[in-house]
C-alpha positions as CSV (number, residue, x, y, z in Angstrom):
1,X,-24.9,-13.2,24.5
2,X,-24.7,-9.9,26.6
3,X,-25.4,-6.3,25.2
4,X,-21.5,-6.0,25.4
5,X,-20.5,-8.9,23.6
6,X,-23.6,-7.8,20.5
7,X,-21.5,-4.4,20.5
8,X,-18.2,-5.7,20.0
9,X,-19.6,-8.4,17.5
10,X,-21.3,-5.1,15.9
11,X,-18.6,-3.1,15.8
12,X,-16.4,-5.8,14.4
13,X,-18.9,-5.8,11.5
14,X,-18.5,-2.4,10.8
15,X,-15.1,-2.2,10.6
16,X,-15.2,-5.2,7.9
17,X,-17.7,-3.3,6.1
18,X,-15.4,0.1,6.4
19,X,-12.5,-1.6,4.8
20,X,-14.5,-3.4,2.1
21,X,-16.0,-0.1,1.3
22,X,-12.6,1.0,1.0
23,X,-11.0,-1.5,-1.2
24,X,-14.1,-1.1,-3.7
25,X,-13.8,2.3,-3.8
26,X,-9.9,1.8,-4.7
27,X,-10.7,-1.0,-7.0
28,X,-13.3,1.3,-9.0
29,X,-10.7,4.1,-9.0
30,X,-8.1,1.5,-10.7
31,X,-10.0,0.1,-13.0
32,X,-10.9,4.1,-14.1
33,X,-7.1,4.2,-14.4
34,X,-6.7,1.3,-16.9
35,X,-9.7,1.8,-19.1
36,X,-8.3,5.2,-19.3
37,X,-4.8,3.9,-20.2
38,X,-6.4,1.6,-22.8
39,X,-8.1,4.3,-24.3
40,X,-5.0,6.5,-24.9
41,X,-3.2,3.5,-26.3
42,X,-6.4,3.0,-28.9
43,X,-6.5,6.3,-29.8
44,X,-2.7,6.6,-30.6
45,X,-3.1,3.5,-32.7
46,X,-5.7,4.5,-34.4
């Protein structure tokens, strides 16, 4: 494998660790959202 190819295969890597970075970082802010919203409803139930 050439020094080009290991940098393309690198940078490959890095963009599939940029975008799962990204979807956690969504996923965590979601899931604030709805323990948040299941909160509210408890509190107007209770």
């Amino acid at each position: 494998m050439t020094t080009t190819e290991k940098i393309a295969n690198a940078k490959k890597r890095i963009d599939e660790l940029e975008r799962l970075i990204k979807f956690w970082n969504d996923s965590d802010h979601d899931e604030a959202k709805i323990e948040n919203f299941s909160r509210n409803i408890e509190n107007k139930v209770a």
